[in-house]
Residue frames as qw, qx, qy, qz and C-alpha x, y, z in Angstrom:
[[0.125, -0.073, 0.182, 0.973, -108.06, -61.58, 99.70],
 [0.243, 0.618, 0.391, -0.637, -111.28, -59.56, 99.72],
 [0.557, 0.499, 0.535, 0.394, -113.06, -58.83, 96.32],
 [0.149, 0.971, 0.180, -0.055, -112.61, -55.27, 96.60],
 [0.238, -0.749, 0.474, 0.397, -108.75, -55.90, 96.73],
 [0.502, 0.274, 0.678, 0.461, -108.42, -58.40, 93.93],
 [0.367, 0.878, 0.222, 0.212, -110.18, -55.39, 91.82],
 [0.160, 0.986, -0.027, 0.023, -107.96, -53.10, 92.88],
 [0.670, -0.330, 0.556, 0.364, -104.91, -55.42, 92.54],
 [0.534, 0.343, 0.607, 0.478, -106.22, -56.45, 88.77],
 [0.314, 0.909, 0.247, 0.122, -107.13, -52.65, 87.88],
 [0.196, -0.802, 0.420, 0.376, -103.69, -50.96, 89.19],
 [0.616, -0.117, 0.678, 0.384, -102.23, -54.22, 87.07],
 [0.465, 0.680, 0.551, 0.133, -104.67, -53.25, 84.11],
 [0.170, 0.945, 0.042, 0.275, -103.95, -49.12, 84.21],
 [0.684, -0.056, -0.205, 0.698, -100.28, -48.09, 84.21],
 [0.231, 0.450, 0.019, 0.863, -100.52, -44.29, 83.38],
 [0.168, 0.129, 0.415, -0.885, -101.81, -41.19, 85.95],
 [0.419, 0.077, -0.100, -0.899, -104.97, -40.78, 84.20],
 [0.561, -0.030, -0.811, -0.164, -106.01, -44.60, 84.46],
 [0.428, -0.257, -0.742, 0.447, -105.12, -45.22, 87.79],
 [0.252, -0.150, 0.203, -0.934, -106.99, -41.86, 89.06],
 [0.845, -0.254, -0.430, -0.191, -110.43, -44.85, 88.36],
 [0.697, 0.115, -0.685, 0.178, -108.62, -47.22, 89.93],
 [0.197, -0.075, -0.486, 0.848, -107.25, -45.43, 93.12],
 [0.449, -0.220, -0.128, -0.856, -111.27, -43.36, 93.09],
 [0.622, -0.184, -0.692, -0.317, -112.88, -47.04, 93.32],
 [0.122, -0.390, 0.855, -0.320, -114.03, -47.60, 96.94],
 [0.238, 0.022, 0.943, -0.231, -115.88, -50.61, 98.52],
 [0.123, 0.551, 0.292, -0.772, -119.08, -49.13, 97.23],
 [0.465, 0.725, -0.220, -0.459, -118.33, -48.22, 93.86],
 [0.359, -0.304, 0.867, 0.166, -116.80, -51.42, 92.96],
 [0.235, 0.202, -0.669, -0.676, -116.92, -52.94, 89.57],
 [0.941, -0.026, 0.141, -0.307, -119.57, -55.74, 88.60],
 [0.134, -0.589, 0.791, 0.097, -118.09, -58.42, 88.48],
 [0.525, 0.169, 0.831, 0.069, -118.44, -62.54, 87.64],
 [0.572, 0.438, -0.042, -0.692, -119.67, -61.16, 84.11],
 [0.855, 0.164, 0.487, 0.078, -120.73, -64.28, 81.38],
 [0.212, -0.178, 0.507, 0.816, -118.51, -64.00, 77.82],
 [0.457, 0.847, 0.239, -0.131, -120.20, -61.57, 75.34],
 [0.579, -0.126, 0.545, 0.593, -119.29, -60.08, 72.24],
 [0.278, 0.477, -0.002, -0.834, -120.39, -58.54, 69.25],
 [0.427, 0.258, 0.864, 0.074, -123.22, -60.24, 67.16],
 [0.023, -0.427, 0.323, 0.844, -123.19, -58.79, 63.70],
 [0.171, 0.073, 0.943, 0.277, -125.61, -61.06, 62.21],
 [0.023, 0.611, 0.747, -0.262, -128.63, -59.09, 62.74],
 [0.340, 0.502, 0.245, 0.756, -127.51, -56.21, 61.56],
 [0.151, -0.761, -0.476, 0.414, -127.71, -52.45, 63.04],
 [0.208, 0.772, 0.356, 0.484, -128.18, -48.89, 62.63],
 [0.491, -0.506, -0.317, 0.635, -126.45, -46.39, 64.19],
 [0.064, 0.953, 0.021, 0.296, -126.50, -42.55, 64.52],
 [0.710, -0.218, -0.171, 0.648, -123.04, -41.76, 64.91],
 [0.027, 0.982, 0.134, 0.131, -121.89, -37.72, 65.88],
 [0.639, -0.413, -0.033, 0.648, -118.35, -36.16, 66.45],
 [0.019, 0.997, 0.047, 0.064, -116.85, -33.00, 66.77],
 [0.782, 0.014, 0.090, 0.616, -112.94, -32.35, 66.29],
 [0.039, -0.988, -0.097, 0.110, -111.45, -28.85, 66.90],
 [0.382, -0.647, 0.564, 0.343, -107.43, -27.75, 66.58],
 [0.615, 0.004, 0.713, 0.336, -107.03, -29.95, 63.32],
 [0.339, 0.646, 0.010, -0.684, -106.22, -28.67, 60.17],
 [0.492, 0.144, 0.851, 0.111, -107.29, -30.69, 57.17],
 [0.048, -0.169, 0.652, 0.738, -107.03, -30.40, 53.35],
 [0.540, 0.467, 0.681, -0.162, -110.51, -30.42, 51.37],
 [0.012, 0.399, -0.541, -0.740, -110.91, -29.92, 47.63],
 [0.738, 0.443, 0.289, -0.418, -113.35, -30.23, 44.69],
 [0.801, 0.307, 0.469, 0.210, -112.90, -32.37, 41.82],
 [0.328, 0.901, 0.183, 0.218, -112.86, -28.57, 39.87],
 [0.584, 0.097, -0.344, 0.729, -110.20, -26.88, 41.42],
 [0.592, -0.724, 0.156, -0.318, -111.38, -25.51, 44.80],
 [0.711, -0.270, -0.648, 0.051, -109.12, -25.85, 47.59],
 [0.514, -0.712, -0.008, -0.479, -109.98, -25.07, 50.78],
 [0.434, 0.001, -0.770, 0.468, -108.09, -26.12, 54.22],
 [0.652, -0.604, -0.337, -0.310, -110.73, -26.42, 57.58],
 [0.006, -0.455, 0.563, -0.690, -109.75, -25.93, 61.25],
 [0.289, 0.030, 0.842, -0.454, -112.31, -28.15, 62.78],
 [0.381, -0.073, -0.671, -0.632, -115.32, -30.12, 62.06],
 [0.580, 0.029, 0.551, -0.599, -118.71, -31.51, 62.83],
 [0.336, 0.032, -0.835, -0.434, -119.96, -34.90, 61.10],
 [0.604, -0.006, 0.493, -0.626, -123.05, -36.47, 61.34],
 [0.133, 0.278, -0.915, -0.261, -123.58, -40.27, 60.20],
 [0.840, -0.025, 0.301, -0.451, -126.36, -42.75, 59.96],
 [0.102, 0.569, -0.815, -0.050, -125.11, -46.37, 59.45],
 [0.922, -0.071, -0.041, -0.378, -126.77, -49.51, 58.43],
 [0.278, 0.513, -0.802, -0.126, -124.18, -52.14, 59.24],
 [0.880, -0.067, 0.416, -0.222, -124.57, -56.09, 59.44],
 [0.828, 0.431, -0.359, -0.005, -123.12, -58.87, 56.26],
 [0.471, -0.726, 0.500, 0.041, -119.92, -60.15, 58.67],
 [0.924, 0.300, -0.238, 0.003, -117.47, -62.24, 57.14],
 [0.735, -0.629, 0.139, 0.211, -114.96, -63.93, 58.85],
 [0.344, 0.916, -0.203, -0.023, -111.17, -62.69, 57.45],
 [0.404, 0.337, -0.815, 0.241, -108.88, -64.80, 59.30],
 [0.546, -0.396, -0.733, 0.084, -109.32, -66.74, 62.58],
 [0.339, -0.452, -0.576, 0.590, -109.39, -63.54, 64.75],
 [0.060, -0.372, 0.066, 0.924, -110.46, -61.02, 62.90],
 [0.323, 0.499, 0.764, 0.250, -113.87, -60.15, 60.50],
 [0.037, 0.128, -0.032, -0.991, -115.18, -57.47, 58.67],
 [0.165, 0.636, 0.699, -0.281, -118.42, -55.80, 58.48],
 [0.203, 0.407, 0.504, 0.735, -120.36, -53.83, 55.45],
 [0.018, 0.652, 0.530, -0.542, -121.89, -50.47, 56.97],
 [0.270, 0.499, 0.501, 0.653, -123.82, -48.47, 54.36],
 [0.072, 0.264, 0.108, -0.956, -123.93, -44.49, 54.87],
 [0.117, 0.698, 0.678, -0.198, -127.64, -43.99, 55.35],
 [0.073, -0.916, -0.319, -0.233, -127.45, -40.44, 55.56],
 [0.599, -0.024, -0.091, 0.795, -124.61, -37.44, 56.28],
 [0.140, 0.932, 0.177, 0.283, -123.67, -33.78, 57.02],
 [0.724, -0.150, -0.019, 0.673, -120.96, -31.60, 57.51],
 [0.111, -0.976, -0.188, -0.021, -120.21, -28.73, 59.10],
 [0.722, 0.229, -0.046, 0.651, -116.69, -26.93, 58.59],
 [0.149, -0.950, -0.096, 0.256, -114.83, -23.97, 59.90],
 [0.745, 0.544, -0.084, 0.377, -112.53, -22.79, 57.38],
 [0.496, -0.251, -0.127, 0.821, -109.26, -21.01, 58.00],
 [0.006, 0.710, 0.061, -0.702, -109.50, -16.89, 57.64],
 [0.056, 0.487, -0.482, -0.727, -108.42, -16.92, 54.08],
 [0.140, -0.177, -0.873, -0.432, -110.79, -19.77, 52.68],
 [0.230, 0.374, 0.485, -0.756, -113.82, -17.73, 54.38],
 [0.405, 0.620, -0.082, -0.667, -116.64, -17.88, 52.02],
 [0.431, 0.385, -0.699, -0.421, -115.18, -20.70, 49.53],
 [0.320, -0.243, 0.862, -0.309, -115.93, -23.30, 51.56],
 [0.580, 0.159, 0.344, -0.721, -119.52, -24.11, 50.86],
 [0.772, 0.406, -0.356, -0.336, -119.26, -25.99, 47.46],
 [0.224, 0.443, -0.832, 0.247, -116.55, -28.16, 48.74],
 [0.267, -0.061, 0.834, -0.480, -118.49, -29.60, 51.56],
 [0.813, 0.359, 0.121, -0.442, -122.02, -30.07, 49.08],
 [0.336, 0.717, -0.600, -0.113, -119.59, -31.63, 47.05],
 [0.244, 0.266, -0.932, -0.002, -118.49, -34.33, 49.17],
 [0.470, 0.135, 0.433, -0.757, -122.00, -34.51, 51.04],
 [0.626, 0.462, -0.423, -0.464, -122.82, -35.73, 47.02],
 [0.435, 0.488, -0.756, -0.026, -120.01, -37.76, 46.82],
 [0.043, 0.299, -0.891, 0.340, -120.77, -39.75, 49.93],
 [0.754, 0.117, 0.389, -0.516, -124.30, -41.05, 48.99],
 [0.948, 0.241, -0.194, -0.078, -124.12, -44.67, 47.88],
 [0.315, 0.583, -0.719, 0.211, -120.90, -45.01, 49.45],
 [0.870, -0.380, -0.244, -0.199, -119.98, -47.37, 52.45],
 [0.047, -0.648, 0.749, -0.126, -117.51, -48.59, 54.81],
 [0.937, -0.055, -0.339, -0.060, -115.88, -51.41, 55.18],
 [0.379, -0.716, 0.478, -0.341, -114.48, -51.98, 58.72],
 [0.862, -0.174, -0.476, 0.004, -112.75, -54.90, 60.17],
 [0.676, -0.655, 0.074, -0.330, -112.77, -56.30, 64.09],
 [0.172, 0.443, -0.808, 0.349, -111.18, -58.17, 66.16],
 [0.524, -0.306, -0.759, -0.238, -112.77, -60.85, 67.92],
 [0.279, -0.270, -0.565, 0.728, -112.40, -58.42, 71.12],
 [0.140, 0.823, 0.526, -0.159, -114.04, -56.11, 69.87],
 [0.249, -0.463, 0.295, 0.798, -111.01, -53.59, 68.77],
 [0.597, 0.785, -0.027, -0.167, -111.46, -51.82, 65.31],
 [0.792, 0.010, 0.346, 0.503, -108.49, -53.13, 63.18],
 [0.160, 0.086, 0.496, 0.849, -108.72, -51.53, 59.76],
 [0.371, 0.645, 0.395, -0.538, -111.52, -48.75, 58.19],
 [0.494, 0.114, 0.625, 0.594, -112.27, -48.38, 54.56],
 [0.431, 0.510, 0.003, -0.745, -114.18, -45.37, 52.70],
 [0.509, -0.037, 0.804, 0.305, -115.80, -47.61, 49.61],
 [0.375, 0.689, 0.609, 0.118, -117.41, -46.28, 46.38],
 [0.089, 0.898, -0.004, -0.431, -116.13, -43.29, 45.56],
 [0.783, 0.544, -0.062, 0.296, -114.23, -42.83, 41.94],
 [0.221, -0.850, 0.374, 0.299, -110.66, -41.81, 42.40],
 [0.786, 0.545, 0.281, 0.081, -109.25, -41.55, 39.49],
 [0.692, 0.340, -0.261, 0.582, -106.62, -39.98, 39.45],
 [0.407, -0.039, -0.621, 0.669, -104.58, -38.07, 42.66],
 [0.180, -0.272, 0.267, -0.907, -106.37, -35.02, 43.48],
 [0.736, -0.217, -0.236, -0.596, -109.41, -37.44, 43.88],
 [0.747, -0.188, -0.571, 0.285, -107.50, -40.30, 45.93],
 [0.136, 0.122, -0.443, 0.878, -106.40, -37.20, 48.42],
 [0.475, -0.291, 0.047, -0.829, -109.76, -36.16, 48.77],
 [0.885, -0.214, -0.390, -0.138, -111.52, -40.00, 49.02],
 [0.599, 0.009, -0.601, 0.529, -108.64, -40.01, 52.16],
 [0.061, -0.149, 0.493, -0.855, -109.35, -36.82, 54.05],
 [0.642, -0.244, -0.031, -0.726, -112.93, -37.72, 53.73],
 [0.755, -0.214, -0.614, 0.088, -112.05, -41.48, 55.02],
 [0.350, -0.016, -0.543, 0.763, -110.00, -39.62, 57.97],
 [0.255, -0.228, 0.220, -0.914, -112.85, -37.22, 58.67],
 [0.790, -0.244, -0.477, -0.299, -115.35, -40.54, 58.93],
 [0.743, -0.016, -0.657, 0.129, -113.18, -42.48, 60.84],
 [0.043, 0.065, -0.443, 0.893, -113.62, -39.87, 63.82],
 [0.756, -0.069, 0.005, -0.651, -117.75, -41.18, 63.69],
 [0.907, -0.173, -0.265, -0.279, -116.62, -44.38, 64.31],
 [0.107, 0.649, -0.553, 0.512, -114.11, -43.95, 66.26],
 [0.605, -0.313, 0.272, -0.680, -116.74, -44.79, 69.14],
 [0.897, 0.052, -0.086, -0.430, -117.14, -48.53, 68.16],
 [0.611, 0.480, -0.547, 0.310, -113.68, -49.33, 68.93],
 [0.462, -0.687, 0.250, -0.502, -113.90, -50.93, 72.20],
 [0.479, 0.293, -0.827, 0.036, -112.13, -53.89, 73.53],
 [0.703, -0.472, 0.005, -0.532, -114.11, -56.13, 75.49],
 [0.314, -0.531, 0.755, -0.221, -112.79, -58.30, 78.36],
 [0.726, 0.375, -0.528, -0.232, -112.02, -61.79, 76.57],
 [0.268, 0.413, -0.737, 0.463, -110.14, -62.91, 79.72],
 [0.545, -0.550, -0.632, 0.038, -111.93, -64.78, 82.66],
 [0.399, -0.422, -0.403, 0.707, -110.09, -62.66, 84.77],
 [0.130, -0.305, -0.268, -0.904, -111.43, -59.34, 82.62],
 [0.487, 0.001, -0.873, 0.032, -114.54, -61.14, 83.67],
 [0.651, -0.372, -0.582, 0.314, -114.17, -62.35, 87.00],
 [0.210, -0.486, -0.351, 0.772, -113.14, -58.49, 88.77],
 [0.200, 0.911, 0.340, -0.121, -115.22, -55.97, 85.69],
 [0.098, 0.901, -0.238, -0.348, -111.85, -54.36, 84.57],
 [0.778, 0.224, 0.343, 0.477, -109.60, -54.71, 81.75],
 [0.161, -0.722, 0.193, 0.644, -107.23, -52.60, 80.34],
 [0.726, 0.532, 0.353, 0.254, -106.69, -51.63, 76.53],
 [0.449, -0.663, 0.227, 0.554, -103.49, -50.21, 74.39],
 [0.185, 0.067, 0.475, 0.858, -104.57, -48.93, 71.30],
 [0.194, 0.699, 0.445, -0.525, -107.43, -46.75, 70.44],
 [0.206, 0.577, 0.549, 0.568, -109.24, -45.01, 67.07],
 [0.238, -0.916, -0.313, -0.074, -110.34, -42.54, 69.55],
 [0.423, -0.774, 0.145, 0.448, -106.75, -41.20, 69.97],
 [0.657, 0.271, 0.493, 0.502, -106.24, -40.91, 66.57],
 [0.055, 0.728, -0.047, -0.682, -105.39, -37.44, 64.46],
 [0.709, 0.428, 0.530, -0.183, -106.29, -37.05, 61.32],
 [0.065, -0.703, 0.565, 0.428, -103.49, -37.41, 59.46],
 [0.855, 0.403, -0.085, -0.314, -103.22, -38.98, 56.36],
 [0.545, 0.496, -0.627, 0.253, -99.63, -40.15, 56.85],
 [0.745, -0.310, -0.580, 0.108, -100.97, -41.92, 60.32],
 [0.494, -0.725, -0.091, -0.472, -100.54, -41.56, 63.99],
 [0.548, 0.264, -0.683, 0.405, -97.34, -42.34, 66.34],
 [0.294, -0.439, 0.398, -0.750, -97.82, -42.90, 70.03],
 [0.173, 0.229, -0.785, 0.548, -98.84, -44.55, 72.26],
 [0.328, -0.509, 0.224, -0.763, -101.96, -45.52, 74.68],
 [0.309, -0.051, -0.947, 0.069, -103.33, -46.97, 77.66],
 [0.533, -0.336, -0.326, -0.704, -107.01, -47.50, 79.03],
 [0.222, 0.120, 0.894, -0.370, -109.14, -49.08, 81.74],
 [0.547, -0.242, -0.486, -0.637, -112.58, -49.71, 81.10],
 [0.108, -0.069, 0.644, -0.754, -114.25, -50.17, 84.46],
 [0.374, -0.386, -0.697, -0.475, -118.10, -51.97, 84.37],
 [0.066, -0.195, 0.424, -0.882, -120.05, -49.90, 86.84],
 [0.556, 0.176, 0.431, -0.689, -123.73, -51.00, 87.05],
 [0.084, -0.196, -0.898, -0.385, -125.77, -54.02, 84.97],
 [0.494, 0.179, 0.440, -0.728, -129.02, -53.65, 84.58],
 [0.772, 0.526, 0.044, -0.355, -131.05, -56.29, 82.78],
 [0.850, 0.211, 0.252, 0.413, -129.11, -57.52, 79.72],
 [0.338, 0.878, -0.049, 0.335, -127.03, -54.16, 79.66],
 [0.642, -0.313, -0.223, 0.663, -123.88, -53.24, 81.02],
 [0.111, 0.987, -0.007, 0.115, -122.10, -49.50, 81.69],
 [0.833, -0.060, -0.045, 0.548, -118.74, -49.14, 81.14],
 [0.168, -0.985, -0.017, 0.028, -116.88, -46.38, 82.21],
 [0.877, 0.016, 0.130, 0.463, -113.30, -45.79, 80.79],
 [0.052, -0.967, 0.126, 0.216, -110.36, -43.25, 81.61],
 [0.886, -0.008, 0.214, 0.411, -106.73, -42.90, 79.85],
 [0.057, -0.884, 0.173, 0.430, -104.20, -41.43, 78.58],
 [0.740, 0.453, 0.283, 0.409, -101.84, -41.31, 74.99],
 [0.194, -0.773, 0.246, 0.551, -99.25, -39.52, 73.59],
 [0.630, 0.581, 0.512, 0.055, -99.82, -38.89, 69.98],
 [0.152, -0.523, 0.407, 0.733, -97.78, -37.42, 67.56],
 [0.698, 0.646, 0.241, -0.195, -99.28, -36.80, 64.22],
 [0.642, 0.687, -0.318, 0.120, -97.53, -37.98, 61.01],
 [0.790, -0.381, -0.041, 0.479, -94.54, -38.80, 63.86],
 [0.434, 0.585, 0.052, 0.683, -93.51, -35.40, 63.24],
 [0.387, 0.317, -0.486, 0.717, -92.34, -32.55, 65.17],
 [0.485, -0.351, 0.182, -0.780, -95.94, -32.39, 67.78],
 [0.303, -0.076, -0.945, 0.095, -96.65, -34.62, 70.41],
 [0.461, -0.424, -0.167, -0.761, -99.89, -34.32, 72.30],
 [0.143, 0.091, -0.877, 0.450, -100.51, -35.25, 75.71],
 [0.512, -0.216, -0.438, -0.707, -104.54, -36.88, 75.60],
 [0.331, 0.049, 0.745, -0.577, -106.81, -37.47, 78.32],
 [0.391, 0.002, -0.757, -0.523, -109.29, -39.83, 77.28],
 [0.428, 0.199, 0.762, -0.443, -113.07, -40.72, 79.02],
 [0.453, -0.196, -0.614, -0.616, -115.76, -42.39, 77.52],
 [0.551, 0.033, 0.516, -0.655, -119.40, -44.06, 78.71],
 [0.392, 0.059, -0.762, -0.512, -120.74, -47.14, 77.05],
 [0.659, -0.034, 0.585, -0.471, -123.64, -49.07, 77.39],
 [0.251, 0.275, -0.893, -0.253, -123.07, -52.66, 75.61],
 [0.893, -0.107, 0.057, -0.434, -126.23, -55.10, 75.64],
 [0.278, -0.576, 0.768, 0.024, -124.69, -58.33, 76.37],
 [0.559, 0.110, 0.818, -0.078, -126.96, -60.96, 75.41],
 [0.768, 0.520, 0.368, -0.068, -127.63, -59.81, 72.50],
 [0.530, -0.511, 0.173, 0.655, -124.40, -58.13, 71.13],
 [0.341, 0.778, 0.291, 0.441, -124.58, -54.94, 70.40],
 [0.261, -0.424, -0.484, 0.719, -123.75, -51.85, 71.60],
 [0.014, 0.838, 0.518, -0.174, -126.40, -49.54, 72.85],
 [0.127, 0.969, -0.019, 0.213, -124.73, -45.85, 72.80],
 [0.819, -0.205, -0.226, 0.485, -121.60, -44.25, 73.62],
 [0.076, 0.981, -0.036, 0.173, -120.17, -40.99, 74.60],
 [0.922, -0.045, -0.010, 0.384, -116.75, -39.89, 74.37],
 [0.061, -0.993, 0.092, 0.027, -114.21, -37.32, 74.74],
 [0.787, -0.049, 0.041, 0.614, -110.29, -37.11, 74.05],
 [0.124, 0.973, -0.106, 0.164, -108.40, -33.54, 74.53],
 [0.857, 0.078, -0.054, 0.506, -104.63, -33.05, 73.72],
 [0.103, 0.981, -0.159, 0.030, -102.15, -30.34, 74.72],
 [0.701, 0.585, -0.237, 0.333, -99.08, -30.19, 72.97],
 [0.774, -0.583, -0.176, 0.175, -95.82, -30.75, 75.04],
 [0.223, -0.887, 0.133, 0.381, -93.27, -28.53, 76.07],
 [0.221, -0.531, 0.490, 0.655, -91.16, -29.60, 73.25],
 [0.538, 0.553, 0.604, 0.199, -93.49, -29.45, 70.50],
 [0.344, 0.181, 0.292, 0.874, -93.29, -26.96, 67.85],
 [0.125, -0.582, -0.380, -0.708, -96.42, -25.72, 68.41],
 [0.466, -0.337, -0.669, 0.472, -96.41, -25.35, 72.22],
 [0.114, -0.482, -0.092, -0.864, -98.24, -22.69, 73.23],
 [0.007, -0.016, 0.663, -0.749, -98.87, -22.04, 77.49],
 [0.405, 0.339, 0.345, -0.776, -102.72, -22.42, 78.63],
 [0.470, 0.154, -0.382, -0.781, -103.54, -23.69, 74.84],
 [0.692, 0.114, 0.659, -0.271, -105.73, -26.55, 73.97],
 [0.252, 0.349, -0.594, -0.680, -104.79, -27.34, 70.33],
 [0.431, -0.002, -0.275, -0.859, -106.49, -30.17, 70.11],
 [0.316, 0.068, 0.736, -0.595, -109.79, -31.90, 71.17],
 [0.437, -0.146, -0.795, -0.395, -112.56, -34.54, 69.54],
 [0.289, -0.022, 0.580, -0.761, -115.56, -35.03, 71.37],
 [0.464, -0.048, -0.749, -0.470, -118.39, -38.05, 69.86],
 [0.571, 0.008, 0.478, -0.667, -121.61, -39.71, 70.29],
 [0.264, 0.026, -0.878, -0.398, -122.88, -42.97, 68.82],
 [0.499, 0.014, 0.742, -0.447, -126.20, -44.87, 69.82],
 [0.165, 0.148, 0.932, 0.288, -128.37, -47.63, 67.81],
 [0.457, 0.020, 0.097, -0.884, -131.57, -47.14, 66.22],
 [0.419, -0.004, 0.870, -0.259, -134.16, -49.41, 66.84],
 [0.194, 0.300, 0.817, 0.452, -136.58, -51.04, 64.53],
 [0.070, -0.778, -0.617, -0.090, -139.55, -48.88, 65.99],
 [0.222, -0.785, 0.022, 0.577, -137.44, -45.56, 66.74],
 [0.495, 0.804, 0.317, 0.094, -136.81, -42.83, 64.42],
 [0.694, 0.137, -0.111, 0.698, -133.47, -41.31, 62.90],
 [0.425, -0.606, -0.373, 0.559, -132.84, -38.28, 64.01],
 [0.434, 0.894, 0.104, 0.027, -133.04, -35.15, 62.41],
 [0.680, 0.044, 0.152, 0.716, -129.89, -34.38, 60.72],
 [0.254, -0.588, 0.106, 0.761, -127.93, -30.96, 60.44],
 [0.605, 0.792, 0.006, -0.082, -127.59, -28.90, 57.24],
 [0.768, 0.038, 0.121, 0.627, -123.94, -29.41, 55.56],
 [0.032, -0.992, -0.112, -0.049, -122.91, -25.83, 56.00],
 [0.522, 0.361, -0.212, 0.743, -119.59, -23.42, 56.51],
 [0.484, -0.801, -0.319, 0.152, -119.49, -22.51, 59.26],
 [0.397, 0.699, 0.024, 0.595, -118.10, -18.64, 58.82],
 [0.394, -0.173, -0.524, 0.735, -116.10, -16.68, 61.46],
 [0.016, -0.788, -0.567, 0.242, -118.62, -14.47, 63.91],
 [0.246, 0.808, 0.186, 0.502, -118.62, -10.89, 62.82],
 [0.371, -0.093, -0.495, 0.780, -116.97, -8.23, 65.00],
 [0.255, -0.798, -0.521, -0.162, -119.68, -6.42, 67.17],
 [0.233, 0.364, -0.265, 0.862, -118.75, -3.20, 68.47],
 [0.126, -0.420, -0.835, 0.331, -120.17, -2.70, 72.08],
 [0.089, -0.473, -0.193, 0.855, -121.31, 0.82, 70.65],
 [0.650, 0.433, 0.572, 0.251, -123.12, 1.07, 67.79],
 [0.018, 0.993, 0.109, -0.029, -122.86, 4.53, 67.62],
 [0.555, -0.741, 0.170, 0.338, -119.23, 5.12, 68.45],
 [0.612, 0.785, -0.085, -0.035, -116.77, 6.40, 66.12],
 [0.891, 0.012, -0.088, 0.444, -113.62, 5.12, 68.08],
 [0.213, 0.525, -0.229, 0.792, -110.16, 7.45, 68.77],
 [0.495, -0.292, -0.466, 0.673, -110.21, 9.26, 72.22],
 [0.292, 0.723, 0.163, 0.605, -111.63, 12.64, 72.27],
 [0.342, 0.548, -0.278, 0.711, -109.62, 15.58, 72.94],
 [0.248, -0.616, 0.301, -0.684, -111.12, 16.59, 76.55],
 [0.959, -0.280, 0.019, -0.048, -110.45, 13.02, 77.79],
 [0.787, 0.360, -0.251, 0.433, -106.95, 13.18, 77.05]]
């Protein structure tokens, strides 16, 4: 057997769904994975810094001051800086890592009727999340297990709701770091491997996420001590396991130093439209769609300039006349 069929034996084996195999079946002689890669991993000991970014549209999501303010959002922008490193091992397959929030902002689009109120709310938790941290824990693939928001007081409920929607609105900035790396010689030995759970097909629901997914992850090009991975899929996601199910196409790009484990940057993309027997089905829509960036900063590179934490307020209606007083008049009629 030829190495271009063994790949495209072990990737049909790897990617069950349409949107997998579309890679898979694409791949020819050419474009064929790398292969024979050495085991790598992630090497938390050194510690890094990351500028994480995501964007989430179609998702509506509770926010609230301490004071009574509350406010419900339709989509968001977050922006994260992240010192992580301290691993400790948790069981025999599985450790967690301490990433302290450098540095934050948040942008919101309220619904119509919380126009305007927004603004304190988001300074608010903007506040609330300096000195906090997370605490994440891996797998020895590389999967994300579990995510924690730490430091924040919650005292009593309205303040544990909030300290959640703001863990759920994080855990879409690290979404990105959830990648499962080929553990298998044979992962390996042909560049593909296949993965069936994902943070990136999560909705941010506080009462969790039913469904379903599966991945490839496809290693297109090495250069140096770096790989590129290139990875399509699909999920079917039902927030809260309630009465919407979302049918999610799912691509990312990663570039994963090997020898020294880390990973370099990623971009990423997941968009859902509700199926024909969802409640909210709705012909042509896109309800909803998450879209993220992550990459390291180096010791001698500089963070990036962060956003302002803002409301973002609905556009104004512009009339294409300025002049015009509307109605029909009479000798047009």
């Amino acid at each position: 057997m030829s190495a271009v069929a063994g790949l495209r034996r072990h990737c049909l084996a790897a990617a069950r769904t349409a949107g997998a195999l579309a890679l898979c079946v694409a791949m020819a002689p050419a474009e064929a994975a790398v292969t024979d890669l050495p085991a790598f991993g992630w090497d938390w000991e050194a510690g890094h810094v990351y500028f994480l970014e995501a964007s989430v549209a179609g998702v509506p999501i509770a926010l609230s001051k301490d004071q009574n303010r509350d406010v419900v959002v339709q989509g968001f922008t977050i922006q994260l800086a992240l010192k992580c490193g301290s691993p400790e091992r948790e069981s025999k397959r599985q450790y967690e890592v301490r990433c302290d929030v450098q540095d934050f902002a948040l942008q919101a689009k309220p619904r119509p009727s919380d126009a305007g109120r927004t603004q304190d709310v988001l300074e608010e938790m903007d506040d609330k999340i300096s000195g906090a941290w997370l605490q994440m824990r891996f797998h020895d693939n590389g999967s994300l297990v579990n995510f924690q928001l730490e430091g924040l007081k919650t005292h009593n409920r309205k303040e544990n709701r909030m300290a959640e929607n703001m863990r759920l609105i994080l855990h879409r900035a690290v979404a990105g770091l959830d990648l499962r790396l080929p553990t298998r010689p044979i992962d390996r030995e042909f560049g593909v491997w296949g993965q069936y759970e994902s943070v990136i097909t999560m909705y941010p629901s506080g009462t969790g996420t039913a469904g379903a997914a599966e991945m490839v992850h496809l290693v297109k090009q090495r250069v140096g001590d770096s790989i590129a991975i290139e990875t399509a899929g699909r999920a079917a996601i039902s927030p809260s396991g309630g009465n919407d199910t979302f049918d999610t196409r799912i691509e990312s790009r990663t570039v994963f130093n090997i020898d020294d484990g880390y990973m370099v940057e990623r971009i990423w993309v997941a968009e859902g439209w509700a199926t024909a027997g969802s409640a909210s089905a709705e012909a042509g829509q896109r309800p909803y769609a998450q879209a993220g960036r992550l990459f390291v900063i180096r010791d001698n590179e500089e963070m990036p300039v962060f956003m302002n934490t803002e409301e973002l307020g609905p556009s104004p209606t512009k009339l294409s006349d300025p002049e015009a007083t509307g109605g029909v008049l009479p000798n047009e009629m």
